[in-house]
C-alpha positions in Angstrom: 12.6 -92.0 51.1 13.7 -91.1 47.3 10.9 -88.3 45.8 10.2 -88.8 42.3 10.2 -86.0 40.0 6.4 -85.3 40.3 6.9 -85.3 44.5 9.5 -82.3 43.8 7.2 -80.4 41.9 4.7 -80.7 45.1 7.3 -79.1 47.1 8.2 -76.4 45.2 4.3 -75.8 44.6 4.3 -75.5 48.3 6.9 -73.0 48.7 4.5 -70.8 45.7 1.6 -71.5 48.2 4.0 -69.8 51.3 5.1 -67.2 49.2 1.1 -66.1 48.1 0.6 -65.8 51.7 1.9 -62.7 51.7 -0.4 -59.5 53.1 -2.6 -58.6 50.5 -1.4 -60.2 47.5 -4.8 -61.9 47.0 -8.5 -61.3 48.3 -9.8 -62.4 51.5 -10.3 -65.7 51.3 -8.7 -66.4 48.0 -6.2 -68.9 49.5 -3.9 -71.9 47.6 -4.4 -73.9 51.3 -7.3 -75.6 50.6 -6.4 -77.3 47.1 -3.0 -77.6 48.3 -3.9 -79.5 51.5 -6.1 -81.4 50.1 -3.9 -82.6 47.2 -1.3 -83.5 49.6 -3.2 -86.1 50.8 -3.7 -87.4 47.3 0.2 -87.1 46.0 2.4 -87.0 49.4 3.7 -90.4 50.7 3.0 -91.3 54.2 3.8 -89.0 56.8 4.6 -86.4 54.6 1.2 -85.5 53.6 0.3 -84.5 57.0 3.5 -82.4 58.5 4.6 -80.8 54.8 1.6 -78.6 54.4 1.0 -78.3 58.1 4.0 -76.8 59.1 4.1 -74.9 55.7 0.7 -73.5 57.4 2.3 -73.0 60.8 5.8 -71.7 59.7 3.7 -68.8 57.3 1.5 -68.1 60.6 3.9 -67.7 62.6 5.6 -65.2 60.3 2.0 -63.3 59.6 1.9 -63.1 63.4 5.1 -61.4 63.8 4.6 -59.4 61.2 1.6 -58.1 62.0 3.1 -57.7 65.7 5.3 -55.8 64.9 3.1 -53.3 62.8 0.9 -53.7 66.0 3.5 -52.3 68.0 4.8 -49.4 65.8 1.3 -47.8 65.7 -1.0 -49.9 68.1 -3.9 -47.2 67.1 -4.4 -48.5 64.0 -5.6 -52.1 65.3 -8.9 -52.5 67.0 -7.1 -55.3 69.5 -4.2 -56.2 70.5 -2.3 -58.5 67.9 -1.2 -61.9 69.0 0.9 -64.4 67.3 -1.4 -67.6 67.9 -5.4 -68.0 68.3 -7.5 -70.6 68.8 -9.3 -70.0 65.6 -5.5 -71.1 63.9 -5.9 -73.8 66.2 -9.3 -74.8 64.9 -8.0 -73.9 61.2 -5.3 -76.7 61.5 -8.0 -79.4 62.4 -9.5 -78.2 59.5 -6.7 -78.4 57.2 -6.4 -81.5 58.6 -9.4 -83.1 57.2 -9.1 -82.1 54.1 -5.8 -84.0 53.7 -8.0 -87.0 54.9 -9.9 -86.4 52.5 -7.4 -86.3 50.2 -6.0 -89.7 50.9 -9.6 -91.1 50.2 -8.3 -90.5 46.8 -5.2 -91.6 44.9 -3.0 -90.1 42.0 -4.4 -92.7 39.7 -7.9 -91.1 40.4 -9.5 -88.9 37.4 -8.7 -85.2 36.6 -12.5 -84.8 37.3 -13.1 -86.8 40.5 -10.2 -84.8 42.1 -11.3 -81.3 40.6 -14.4 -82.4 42.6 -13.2 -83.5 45.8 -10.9 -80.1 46.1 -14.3 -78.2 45.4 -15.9 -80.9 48.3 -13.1 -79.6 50.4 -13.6 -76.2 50.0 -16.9 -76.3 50.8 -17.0 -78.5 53.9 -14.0 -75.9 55.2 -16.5 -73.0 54.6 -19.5 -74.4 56.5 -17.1 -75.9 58.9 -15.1 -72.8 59.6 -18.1 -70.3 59.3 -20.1 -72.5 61.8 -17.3 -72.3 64.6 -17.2 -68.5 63.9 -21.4 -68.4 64.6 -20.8 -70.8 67.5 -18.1 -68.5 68.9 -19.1 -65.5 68.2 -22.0 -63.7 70.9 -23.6 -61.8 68.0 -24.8 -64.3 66.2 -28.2 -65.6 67.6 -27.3 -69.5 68.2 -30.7 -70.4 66.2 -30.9 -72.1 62.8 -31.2 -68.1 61.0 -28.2 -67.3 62.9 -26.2 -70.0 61.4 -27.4 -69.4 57.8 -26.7 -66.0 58.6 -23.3 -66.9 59.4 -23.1 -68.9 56.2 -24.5 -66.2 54.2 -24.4 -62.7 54.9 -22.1 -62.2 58.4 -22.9 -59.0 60.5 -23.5 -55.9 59.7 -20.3 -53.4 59.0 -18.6 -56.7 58.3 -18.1 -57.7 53.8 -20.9 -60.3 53.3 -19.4 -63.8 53.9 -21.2 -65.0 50.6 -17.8 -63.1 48.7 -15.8 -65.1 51.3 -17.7 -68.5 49.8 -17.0 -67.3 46.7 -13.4 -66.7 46.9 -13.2 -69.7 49.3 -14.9 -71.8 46.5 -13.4 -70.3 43.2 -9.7 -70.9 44.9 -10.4 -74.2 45.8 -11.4 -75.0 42.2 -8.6 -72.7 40.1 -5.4 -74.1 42.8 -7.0 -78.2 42.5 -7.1 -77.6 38.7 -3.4 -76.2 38.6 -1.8 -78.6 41.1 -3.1 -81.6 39.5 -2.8 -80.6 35.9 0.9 -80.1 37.0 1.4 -83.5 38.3 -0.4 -85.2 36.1 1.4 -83.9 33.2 4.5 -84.9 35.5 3.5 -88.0 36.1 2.8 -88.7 31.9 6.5 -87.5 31.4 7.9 -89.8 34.1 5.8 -92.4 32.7 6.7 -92.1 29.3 10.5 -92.1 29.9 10.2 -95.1 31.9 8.8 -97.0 29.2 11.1 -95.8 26.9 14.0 -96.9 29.2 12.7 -100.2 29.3 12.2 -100.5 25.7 15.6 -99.6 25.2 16.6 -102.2 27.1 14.4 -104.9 26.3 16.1 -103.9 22.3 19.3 -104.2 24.0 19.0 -107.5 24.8 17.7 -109.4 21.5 20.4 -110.6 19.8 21.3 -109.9 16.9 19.7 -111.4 13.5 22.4 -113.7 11.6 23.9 -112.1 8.1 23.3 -114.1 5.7 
C-alpha cells in the first residue's frame, strides 16, 4: 500500500516517540505512547495501526530490558530484584495500548482538532485508571476495598512518589503529544490538500481550448 505524505510523517513521529524512550530523558510517566497509540488508530490504514506502534512498544522494551539487564548484572546491588526482560505488567500494558488504538479508530482524520484533543485526553485517562487498578488488584499491599483502590488512584503507598504526579504526567503528555501529532498532520494533510487541487486546476486550465483571435 502507497503512504501519503502525511502517513510518513506518522512514521517518522514514531521513531521520535522510540527515541524519547530513552532512560531518563523525561519524568515518570511523561510518555509520547499514549497520544501516539491512540492517534494511530485515527491516521494509520488498516493493519498498520495496530502492529506499527505495537512493535515500536515491544522493539523499545525489549531494548529497555536489556539495558537495564545488563546494568543489573554489572552491579546487581544496586537493584532491589532481579531485572528481567519481559513482565506481565508489559503484558497487561500492550492490551492497554491496545485499546486506545480502538479508540482511536472510533475517530477519523476528518474529525475536529478538538474532538481528537479530547479523545487522546479520554485515552489517557482510561489508561491511568485502567493501569493503576491492575497495580491495586495485583499488588498485596493495597487493601482490595473501595479506599484501596482510590488509594491506588490517588496517593500509592508509602515511600513510593504519590501516583496523583503520575496522573499528572500521565494526563499532561497525553494532552501536549495529541496536540502535536495532530497539529502535524493536519497541517500535512492542508498542504497535500491544497496541491492537489492545484494540480487539478492546472489541469482542468489545460484542457479549455483556446479563445479564437479575432
Amino acid at each position: 500500500m502507497k503512504l501519503k505524505r502525511h502517513h510518513w510523517i506518522a512514521v517518522l513521529l514514531m521513531l521520535v516517540f522510540a527515541a524519547t524512550r530513552w532512560p531518563g530523558l523525561m519524568p515518570p510517566n511523561f510518555s509520547a505512547a499514549y497520544a501516539l497509540s491512540f492517534c494511530a488508530g485515527v491516521y494509520f490504514p488498516g493493519a498498520m495501526a495496530w502492529w506499527l506502534p505495537l512493535v515500536t512498544l515491544f522493539a523499545t522494551d525489549l531494548a529497555l530490558g536489556l539495558h537495564y539487564r545488563a546494568l543489573y548484572l554489572e552491579n546487581p546491588t544496586d537493584f532491589t530484584h532481579p531485572v528481567t526482560l519481559f513482565s506481565l505488567w508489559q503484558l497487561i500494558s500492550y492490551v492497554l495500548f491496545a485499546g486506545l488504538i480502538w479508540l482511536g479508530r472510533r475517530l477519523t482524520s476528518k474529525s475536529s482538532f478538538t474532538t481528537l484533543l479530547g479523545g487522546g485526553l479520554l485515552g489517557a485517562i482510561l489508561f491511568y485508571i485502567a493501569s493503576n487498578t491492575a497495580s491495586w488488584l495485583a499488588n498485596p499491599a493495597y487493601p482490595k476495598t473501595l479506599s484501596g483502590w482510590l488509594q491506588a488512584l490517588s496517593g500509592g503507598l508509602p515511600g513510593y512518589p504519590p501516583t496523583w504526579e503520575f496522573f499528572r504526567n500521565t494526563l499532561s503528555s497525553g494532552g501536549l503529544f495529541t496536540a502535536l501529532f495532530v497539529g502535524a498532520m493536519k497541517l500535512s494533510e492542508a498542504a497535500e490538500e491544497s496541491k492537489e487541487e492545484s494540480a487539478e486546476e492546472t489541469k482542468a486550465g489545460e484542457g479549455q481550448p483556446e479563445e479564437t483571435k479575432a
